[in-house]
N, C-alpha and C positions, 0 to 999 in steps of 0.2 A: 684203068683208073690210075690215078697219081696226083702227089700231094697239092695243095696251093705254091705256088711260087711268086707271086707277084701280088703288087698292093690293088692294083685293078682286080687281079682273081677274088682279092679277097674285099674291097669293095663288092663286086658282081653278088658273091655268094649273100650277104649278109642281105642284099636287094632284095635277091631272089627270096632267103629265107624269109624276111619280111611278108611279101605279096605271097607266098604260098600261103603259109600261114595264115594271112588274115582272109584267101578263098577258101581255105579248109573249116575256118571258123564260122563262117557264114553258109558253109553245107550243114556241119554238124559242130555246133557250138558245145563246148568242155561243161557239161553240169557242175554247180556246184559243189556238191555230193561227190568227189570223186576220191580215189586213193592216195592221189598225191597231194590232196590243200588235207587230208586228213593226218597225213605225216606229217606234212609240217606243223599243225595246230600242234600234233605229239612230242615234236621234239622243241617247239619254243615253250610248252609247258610246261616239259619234262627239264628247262633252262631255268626258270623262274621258281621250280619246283625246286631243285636241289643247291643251285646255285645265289637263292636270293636269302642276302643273312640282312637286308635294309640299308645296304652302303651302295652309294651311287658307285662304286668301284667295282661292285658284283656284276654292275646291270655291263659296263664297259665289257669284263671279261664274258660274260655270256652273249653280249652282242658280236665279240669278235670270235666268238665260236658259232655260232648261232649262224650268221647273215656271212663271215666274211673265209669263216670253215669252208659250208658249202657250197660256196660261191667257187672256191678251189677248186674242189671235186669235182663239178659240175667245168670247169674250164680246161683243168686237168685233160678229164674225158673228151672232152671239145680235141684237143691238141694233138690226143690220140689218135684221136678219127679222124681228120685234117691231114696230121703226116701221113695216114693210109690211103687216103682217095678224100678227092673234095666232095665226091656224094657220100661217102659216109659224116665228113664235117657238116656238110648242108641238113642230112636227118637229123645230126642231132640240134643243130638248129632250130630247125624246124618246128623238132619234140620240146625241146626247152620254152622257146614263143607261143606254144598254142598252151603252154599250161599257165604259163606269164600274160600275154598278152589275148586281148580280146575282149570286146562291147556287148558281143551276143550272149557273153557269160551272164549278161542278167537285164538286158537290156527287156526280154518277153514281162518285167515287172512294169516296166513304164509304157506299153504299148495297152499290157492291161488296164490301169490306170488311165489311159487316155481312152480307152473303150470304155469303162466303165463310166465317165465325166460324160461321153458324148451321148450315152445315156442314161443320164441325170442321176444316175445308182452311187449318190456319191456315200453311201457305208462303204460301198464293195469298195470304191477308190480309197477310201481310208483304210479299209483290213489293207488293198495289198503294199499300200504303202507302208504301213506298219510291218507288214510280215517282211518287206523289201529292208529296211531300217535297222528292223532289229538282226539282221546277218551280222552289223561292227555296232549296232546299239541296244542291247540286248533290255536294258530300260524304253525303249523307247514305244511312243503309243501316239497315232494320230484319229483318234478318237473324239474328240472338239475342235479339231480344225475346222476353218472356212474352207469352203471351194477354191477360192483363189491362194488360201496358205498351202492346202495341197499342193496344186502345181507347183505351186513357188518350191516347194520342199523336193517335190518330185523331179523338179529341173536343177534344183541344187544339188540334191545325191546323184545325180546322173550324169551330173559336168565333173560331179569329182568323181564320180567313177573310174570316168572315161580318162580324167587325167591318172589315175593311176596305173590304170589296165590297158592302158593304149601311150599317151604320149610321152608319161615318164618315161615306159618301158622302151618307145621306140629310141629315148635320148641315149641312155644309157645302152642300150645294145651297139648303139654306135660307138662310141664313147671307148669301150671297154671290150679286150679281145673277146672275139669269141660269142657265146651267150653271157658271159659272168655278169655283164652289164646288166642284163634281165634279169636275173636272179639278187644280184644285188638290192635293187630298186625294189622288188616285190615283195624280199626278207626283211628286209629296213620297213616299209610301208606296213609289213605285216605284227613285225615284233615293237613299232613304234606304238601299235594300235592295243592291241592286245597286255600289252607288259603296262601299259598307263591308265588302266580300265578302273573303274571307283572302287577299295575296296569295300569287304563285306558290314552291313552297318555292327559300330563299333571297333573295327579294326581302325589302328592311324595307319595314315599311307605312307610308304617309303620314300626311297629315292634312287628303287630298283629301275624303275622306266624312266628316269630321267635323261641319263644318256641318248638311250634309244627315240628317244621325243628329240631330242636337239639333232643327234645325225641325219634324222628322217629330214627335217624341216630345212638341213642345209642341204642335203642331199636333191630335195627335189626342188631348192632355190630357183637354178637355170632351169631344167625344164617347166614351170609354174612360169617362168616370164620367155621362154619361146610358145608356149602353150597362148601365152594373151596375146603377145604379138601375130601368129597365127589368126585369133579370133580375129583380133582387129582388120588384120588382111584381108580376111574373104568376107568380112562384114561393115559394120557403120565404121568406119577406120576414123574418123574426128570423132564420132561418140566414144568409142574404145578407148583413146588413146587421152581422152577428156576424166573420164571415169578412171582411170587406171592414175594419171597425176593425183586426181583428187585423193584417191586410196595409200597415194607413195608420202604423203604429207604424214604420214603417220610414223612417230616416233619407233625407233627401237626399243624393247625393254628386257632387261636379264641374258643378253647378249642372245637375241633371236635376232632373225633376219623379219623387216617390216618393210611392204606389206605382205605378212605371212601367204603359205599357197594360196589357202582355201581363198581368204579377202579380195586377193588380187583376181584370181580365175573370173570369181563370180561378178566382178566390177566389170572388168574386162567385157566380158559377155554381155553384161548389163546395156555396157554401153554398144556394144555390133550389135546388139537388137534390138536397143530401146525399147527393153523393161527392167522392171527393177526384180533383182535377182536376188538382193543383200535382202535379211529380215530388214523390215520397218525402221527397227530402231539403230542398227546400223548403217543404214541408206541414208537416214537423216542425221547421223553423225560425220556420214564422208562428204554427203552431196549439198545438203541444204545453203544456200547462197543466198541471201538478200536479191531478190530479180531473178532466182533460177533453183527455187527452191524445189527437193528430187531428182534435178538437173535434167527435167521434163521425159523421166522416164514415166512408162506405161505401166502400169497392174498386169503382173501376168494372167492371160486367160488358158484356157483349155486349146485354145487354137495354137497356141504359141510352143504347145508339145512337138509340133512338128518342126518348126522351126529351128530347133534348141538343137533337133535331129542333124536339120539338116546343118548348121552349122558346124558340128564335131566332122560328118564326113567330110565337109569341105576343107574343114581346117588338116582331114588327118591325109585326105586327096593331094595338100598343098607339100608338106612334107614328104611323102612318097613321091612327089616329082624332082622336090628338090635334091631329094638325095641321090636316086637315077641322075640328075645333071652332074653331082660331084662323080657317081660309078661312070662315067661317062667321060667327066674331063680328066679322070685316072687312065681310061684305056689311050686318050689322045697326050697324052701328059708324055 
């Protein structure tokens, strides 16, 4: 055994860590239920709990404790294991990506869902999509949906999912030595989520999570627009790329980045597969055109679950190649 020495070794390992990872994932995918999302719920509420007096300056200092603390620790450790032997740095790799990264972590909600639609059980497809929702929307209830809001919803949670548990993750593992990149992207995602949730009625709401809303949103800027780009690639690449202008017309406000992730992803998408992904009322505020009103997208149906499927592998296929070509022009470099 002996440490990395070269920027090909350390290209190779990060490859490798990648593709292990996402085959280990797909033998036995991480339940949600587990020790480690249980820690962390503990110690970002154990942040907000002692650290939030309602000044947007609390949320900054428990955000850089919080997401950019053990992002350290976690890279620290990385560094250690690295200068001992590269298969110690690769485990921990490995172990950091499969608790960061990964689609099967909840993907068995949308497969039920599409089983339950293809026979006709649409309560059951409404409990599971509710029970799938309220994991980051703890209000939340699809119990008077149509068939077709279902899917639409159940294809919406499921792109964003996937960009946070798959593509973010993959940008920033690159991006940033080490795992730190993964853990960053996940704590940011996680504490951006959690720390802006609606207070209890009667309470006014702070300006605890505000921070933590604004790093998230620039944080996962670049990945949300290689995420489109991607779709567009392995899909309707003129629809995509039609859809994705229409969405970019849209003003910045309060110094956010426009068109925000969620907007862009779901346009994006919209347009590689020609259906309409955005709610109603926002499709008809991006797309609607005198002669091209919808911008001739489709209603999504139950068939189009599969579809949405196979897009995300395609798109996450395309990047796993790509970055084997960089691990590649490093070793020839």
């Amino acid at each position: 055994p002996r440490p990395l020495q070269s920027a090909a070794e350390v290209w190779t390992l990060g490859w490798l860590s990648l593709v292990i990872t996402l085959l280990l994932e797909q033998v036995r995918p991480l339940p949600q239920s587990n020790p480690v999302y249980s820690a962390v719920r503990q110690v970002s509420g154990w942040a907000e709990r002692n650290l939030n007096a309602g000044r947007r300056r609390h949320g900054v200092y428990a955000w850089l404790l919080v997401v950019v603390g053990l992002a350290l620790v976690v890279g620290a450790l990385f560094a250690v294991a690295a200068s001992i032997s590269a298969i110690l740095g690769l485990a921990v790799n490995v172990a950091v990506l499969f608790v960061a990264l990964g689609f099967r972590q909840f993907s068995h909600h949308g497969t039920e869902i599409q089983i339950a639609l293809a026979n006709g059980d649409l309560n059951a497809a409404r409990r599971e999509l509710t029970a799938w929702k309220r994991q980051s929307d703890p209000a939340f209830t699809a119990a008077d949906l149509s068939p077709d809001e279902v899917v639409r919803q159940t294809i919406e949670h499921g792109l964003l999912l996937a960009q946070r548990h798959v593509f973010g993750v993959f940008f920033w593992f690159v991006v940033l030595p080490g795992p730190m990149g993964a853990v960053v992207y996940r704590l940011a995602e996680h504490v951006s989520r959690v720390w802006n949730r609606p207070p209890p009625s009667g309470t006014p709401p702070d300006l605890f999570g505000d921070f933590a809303r604004r790093a998230f949103a620039w944080i996962d800027w670049i990945p949300a627009r290689l995420t489109s780009l991607g779709f567009a690639i392995v899909g309707d690449f003129e629809g995509a790329i039609y859809c994705w202008r229409q969405v970019a017309r849209q003003a910045s406000t309060d110094g956010m980045p426009a068109p925000d992730s969620r907007t862009l992803i779901l346009a994006t998408a919209s347009g590689a597969l020609g259906m309409r992904l955005l709610p109603a009322a926002e499709a008809a505020k991006h797309f609607d055109e005198a002669g091209n009103e919808g911008a001739g997208l489709a209603e999504p149906t139950a068939a189009a679950l599969r579809s949405v499927v196979g897009l995300v592998w395609r798109a996450m296929l395309l990047w796993l190649a790509l970055l084997l070509a960089l691990t590649l022009a490093n070793w020839l470099a």
